[in-house]
VMD Tcl script that builds the backbone (N, CA, C; Angstrom):
set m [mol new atoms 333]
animate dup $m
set s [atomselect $m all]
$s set {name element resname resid chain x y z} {
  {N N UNK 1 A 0.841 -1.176 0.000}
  {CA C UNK 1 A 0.000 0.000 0.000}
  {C C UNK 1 A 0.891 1.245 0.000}
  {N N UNK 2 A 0.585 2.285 -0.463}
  {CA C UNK 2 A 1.323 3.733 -0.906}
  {C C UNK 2 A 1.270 4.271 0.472}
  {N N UNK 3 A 2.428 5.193 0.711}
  {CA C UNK 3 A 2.488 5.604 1.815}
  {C C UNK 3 A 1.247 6.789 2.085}
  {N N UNK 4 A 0.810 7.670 0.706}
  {CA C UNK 4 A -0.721 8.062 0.599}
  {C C UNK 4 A -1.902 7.521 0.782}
  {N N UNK 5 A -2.220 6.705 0.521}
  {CA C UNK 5 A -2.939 5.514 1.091}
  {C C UNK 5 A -3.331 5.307 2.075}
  {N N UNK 6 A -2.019 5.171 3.113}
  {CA C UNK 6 A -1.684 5.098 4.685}
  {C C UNK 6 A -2.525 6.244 4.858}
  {N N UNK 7 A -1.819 7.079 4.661}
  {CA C UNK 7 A -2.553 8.566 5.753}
  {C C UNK 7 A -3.639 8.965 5.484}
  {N N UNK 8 A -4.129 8.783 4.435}
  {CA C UNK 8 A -5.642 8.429 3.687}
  {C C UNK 8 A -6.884 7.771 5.063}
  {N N UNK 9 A -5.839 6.707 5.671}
  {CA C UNK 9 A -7.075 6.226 6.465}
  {C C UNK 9 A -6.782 7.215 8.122}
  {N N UNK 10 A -6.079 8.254 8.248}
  {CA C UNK 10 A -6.194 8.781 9.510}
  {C C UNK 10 A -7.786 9.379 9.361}
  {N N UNK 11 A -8.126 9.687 10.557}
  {CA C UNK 11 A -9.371 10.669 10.908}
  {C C UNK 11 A -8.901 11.750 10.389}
  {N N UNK 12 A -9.927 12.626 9.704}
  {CA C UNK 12 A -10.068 13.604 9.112}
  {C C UNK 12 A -8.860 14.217 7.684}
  {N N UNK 13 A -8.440 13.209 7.780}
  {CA C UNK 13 A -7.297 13.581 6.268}
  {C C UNK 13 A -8.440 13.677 4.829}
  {N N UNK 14 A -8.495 14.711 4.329}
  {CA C UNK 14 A -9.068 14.752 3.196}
  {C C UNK 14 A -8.232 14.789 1.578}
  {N N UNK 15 A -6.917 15.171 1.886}
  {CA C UNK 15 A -5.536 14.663 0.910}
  {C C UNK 15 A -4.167 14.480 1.801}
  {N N UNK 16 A -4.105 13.450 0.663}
  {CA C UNK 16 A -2.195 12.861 1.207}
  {C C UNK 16 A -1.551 13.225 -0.107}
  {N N UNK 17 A -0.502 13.894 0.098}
  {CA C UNK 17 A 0.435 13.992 -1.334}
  {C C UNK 17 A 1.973 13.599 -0.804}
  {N N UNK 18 A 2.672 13.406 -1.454}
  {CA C UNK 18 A 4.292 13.077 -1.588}
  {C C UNK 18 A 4.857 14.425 -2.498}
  {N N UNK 19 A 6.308 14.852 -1.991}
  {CA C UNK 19 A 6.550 15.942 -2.793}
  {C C UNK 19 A 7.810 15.877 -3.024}
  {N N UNK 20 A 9.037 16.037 -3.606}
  {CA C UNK 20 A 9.903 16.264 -4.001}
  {C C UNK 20 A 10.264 17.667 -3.257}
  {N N UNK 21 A 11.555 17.888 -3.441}
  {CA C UNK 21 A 12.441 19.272 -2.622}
  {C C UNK 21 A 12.081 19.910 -3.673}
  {N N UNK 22 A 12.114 19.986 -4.935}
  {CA C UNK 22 A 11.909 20.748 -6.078}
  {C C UNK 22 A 10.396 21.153 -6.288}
  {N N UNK 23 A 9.514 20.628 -5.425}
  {CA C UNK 23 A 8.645 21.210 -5.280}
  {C C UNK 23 A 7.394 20.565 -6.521}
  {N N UNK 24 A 7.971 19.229 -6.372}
  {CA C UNK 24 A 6.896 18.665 -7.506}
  {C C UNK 24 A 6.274 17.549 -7.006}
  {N N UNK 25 A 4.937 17.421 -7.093}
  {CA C UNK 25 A 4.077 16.170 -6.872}
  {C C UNK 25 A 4.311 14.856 -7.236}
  {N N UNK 26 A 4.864 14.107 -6.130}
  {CA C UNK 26 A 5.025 12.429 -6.741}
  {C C UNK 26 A 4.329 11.735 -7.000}
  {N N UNK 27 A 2.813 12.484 -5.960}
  {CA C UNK 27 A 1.905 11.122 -5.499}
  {C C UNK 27 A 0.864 11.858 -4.844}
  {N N UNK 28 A -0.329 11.939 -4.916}
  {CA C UNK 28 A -1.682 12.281 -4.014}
  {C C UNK 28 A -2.337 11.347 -3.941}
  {N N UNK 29 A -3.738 11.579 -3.176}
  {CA C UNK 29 A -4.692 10.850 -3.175}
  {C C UNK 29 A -5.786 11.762 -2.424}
  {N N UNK 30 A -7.128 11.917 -2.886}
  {CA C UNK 30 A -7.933 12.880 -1.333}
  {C C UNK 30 A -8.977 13.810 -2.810}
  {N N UNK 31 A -9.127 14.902 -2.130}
  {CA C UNK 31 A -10.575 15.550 -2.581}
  {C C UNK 31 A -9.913 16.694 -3.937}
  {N N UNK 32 A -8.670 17.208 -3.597}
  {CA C UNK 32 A -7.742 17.667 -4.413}
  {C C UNK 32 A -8.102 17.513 -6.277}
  {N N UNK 33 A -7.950 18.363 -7.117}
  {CA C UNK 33 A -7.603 17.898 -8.480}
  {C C UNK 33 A -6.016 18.013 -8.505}
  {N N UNK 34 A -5.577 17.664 -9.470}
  {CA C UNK 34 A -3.810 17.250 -9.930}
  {C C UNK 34 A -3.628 18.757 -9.897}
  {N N UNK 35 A -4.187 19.707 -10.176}
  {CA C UNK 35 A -3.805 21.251 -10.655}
  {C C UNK 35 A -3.605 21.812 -8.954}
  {N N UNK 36 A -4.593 21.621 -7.861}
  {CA C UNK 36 A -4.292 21.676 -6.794}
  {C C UNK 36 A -3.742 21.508 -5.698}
  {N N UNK 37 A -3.413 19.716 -6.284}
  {CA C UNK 37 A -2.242 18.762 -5.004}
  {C C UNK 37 A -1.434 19.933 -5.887}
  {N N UNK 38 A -0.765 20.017 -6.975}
  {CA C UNK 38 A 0.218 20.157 -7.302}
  {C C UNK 38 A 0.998 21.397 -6.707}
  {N N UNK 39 A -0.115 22.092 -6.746}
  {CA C UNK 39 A 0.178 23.789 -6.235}
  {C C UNK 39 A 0.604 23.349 -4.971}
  {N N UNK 40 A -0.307 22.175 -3.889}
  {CA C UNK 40 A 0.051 22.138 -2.577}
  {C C UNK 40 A 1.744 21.605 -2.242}
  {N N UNK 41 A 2.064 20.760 -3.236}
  {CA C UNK 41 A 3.312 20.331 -3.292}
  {C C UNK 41 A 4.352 21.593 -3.626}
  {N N UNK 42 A 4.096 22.604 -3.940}
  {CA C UNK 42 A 4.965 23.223 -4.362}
  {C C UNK 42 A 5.325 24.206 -3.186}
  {N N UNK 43 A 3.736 24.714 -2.897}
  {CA C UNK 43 A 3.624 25.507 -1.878}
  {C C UNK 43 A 4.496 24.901 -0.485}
  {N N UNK 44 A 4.282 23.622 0.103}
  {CA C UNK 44 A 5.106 22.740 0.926}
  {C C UNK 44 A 6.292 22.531 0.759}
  {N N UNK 45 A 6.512 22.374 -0.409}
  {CA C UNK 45 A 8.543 22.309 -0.931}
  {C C UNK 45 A 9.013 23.580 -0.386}
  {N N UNK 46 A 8.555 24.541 -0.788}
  {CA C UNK 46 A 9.239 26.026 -0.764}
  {C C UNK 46 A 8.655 26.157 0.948}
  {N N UNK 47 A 7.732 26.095 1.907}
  {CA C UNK 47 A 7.618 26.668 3.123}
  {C C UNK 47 A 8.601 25.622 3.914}
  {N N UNK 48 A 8.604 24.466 4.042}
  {CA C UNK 48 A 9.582 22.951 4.795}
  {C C UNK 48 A 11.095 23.838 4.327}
  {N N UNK 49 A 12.088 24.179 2.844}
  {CA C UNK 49 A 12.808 24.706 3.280}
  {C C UNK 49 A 13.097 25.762 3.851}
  {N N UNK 50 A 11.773 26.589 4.021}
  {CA C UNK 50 A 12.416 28.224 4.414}
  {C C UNK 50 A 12.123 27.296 6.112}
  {N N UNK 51 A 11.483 26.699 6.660}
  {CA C UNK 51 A 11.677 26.145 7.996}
  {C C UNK 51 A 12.894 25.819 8.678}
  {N N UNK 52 A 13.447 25.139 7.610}
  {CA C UNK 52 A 14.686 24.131 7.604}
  {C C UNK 52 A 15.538 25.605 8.213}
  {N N UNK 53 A 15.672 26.212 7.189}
  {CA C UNK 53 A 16.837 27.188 7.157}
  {C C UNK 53 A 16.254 27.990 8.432}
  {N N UNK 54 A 15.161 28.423 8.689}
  {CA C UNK 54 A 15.358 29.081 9.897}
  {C C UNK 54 A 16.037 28.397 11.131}
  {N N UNK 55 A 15.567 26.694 11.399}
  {CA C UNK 55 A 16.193 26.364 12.091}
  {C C UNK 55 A 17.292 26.509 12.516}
  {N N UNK 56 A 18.411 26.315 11.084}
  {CA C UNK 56 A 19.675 25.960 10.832}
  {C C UNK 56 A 19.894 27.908 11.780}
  {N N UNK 57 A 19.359 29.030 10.903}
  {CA C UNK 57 A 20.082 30.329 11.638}
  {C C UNK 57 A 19.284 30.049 12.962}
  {N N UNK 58 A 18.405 29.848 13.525}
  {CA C UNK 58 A 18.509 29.505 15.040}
  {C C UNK 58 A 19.579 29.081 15.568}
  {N N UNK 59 A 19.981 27.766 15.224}
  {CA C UNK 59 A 20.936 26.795 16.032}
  {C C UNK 59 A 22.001 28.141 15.843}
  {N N UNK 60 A 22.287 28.713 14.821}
  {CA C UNK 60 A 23.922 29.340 14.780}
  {C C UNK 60 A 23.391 30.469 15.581}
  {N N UNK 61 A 22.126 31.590 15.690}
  {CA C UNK 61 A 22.125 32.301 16.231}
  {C C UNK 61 A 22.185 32.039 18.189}
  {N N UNK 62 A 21.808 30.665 18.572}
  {CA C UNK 62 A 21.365 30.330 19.986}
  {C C UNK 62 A 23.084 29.816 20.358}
  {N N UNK 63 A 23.763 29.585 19.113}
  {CA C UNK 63 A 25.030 29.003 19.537}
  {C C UNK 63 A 24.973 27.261 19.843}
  {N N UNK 64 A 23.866 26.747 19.553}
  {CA C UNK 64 A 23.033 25.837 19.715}
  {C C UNK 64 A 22.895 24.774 18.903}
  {N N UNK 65 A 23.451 23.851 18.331}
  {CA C UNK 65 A 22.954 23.190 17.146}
  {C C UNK 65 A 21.631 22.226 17.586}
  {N N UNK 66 A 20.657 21.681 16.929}
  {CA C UNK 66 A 20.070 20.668 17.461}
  {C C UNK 66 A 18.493 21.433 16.760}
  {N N UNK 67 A 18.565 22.358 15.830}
  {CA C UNK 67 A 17.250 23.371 15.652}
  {C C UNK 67 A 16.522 22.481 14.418}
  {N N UNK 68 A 16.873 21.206 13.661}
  {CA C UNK 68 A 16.734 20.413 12.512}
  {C C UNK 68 A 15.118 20.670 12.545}
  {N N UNK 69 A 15.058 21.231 11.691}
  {CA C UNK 69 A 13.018 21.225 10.944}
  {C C UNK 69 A 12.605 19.881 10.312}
  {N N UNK 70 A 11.555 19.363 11.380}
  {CA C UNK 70 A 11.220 18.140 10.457}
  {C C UNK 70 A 9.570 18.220 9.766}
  {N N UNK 71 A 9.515 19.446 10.037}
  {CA C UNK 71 A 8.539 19.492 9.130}
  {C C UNK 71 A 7.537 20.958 9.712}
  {N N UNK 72 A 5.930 21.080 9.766}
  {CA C UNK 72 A 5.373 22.089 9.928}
  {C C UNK 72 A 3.344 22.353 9.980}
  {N N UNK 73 A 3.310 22.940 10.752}
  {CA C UNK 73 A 1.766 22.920 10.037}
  {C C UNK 73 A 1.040 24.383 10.721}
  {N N UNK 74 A 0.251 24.452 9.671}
  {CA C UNK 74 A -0.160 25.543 10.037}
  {C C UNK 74 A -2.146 25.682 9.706}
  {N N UNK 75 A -2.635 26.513 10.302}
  {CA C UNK 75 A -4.049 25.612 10.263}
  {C C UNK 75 A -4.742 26.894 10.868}
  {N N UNK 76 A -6.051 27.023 9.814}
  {CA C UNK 76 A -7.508 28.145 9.936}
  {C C UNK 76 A -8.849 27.349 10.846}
  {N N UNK 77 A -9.902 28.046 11.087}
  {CA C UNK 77 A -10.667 27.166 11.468}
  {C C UNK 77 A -11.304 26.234 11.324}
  {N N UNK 78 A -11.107 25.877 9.905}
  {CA C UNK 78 A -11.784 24.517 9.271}
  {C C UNK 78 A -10.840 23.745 8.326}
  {N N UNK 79 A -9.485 23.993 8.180}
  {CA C UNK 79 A -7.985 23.218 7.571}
  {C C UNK 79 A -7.622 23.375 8.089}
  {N N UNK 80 A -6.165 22.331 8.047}
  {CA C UNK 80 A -4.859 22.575 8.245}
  {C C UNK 80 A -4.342 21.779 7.192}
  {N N UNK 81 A -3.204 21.969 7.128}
  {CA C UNK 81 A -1.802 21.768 6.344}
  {C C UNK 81 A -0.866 20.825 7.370}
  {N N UNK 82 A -0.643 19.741 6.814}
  {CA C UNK 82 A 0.065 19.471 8.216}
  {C C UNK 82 A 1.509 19.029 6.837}
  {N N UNK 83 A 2.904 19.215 7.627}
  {CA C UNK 83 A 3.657 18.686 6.106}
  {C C UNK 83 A 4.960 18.131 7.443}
  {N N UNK 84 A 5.450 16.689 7.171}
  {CA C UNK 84 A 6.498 16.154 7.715}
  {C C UNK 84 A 7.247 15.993 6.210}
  {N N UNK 85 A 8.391 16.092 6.691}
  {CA C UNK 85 A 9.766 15.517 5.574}
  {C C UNK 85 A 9.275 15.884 3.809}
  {N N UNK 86 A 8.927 14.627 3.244}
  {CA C UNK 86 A 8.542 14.984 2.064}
  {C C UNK 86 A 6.710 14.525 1.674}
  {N N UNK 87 A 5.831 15.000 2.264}
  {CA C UNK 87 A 4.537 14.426 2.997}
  {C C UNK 87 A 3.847 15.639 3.228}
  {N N UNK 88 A 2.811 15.322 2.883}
  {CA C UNK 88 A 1.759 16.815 3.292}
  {C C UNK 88 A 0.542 16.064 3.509}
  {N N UNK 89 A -0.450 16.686 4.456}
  {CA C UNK 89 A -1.754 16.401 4.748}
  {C C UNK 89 A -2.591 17.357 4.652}
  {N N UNK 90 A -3.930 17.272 3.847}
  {CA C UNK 90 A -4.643 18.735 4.229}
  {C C UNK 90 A -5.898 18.173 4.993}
  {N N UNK 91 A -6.181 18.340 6.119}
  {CA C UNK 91 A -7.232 17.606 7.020}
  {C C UNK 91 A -8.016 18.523 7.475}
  {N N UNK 92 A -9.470 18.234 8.081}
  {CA C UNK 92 A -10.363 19.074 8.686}
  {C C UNK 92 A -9.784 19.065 10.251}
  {N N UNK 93 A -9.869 20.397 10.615}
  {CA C UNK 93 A -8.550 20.731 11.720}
  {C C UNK 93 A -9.630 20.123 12.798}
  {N N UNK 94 A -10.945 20.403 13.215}
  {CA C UNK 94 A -11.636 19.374 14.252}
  {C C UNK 94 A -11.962 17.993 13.822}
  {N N UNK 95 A -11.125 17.808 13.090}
  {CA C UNK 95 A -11.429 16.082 13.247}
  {C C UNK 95 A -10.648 15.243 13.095}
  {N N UNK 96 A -9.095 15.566 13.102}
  {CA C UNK 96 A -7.822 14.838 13.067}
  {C C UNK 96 A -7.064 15.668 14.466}
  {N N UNK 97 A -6.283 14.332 14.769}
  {CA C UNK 97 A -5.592 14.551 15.781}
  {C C UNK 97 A -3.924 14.527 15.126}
  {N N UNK 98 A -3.748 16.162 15.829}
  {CA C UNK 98 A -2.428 16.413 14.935}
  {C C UNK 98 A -1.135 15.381 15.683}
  {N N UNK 99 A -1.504 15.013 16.788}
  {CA C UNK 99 A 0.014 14.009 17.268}
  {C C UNK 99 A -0.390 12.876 16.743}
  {N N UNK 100 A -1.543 11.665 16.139}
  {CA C UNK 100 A -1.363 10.658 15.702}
  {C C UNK 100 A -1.107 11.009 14.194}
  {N N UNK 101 A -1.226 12.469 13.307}
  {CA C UNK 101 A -0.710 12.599 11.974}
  {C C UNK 101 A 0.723 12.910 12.013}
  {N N UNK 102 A 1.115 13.852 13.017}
  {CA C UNK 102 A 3.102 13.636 13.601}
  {C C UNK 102 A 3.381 12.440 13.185}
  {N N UNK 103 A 3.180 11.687 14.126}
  {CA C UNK 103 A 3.429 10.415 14.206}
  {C C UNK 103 A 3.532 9.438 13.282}
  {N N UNK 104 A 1.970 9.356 12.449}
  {CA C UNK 104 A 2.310 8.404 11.556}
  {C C UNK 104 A 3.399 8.854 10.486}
  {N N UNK 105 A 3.008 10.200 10.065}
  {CA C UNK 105 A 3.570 10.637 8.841}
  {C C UNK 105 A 5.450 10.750 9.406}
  {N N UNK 106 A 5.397 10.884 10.520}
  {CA C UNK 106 A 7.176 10.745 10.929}
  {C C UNK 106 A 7.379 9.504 10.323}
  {N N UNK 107 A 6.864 8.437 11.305}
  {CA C UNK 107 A 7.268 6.981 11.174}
  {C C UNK 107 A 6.954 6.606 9.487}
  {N N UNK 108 A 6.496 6.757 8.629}
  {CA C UNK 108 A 5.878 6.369 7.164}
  {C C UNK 108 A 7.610 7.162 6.111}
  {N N UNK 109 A 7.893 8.426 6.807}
  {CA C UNK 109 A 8.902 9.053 6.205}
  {C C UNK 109 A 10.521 8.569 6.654}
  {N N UNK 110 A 9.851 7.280 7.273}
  {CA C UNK 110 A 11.505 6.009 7.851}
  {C C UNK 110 A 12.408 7.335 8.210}
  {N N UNK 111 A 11.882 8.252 9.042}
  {CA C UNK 111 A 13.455 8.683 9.287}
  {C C UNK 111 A 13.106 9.331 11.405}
}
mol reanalyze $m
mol bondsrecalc $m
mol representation Tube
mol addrep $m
């Protein structure tokens, strides 16, 4: 089974996509057309690295290393965005529980 698939069956996931760093769609599945995952994949490529990199000037600004971005979410009163590694979720924000989508989508991204 596709690792989209997987997150397909959490509570309240309405799309799973896979994305490339370059900001391109590998893989969806959910309520989405291809013109929309796609935008979401792109939109997620480009916000996961500007994360990354803030981390990275955290750790150098705190003197600190240990700031590694593994991902992000951000969420209105009826979505969220949830995005680990190379993985995005767009779910109804009262009806998914964002630590069992952490979670799976950590553990699914083997790292």
């Amino acid at each position: 089974m596709s690792r989209t698939s997987e997150l397909m069956k959490l509570p309240g996931v309405e799309t799973a996509g896979l994305f490339s760093r370059k900001g391109f769609l590998e893989e969806f599945e959910g309520v989405m057309t291809v013109a929309e995952a796609s935008e979401m994949a792109n939109l997620c490529a480009d916000v996961t690295m500007n994360v990354e990199l803030q981390g990275r000037l955290l750790g150098r600004l705190a003197d600190k290393p240990g700031w590694d971005g593994h991902g992000w979410i951000t969420f209105g009163p009826e979505m969220a965005i949830i995005a680990i590694r190379d993985s995005a979720c767009l779910v109804k924000a009262g009806h998914a529980s964002f630590n069992q989508l952490i979670k799976t989508m950590t553990e699914s991204a083997g790292r």
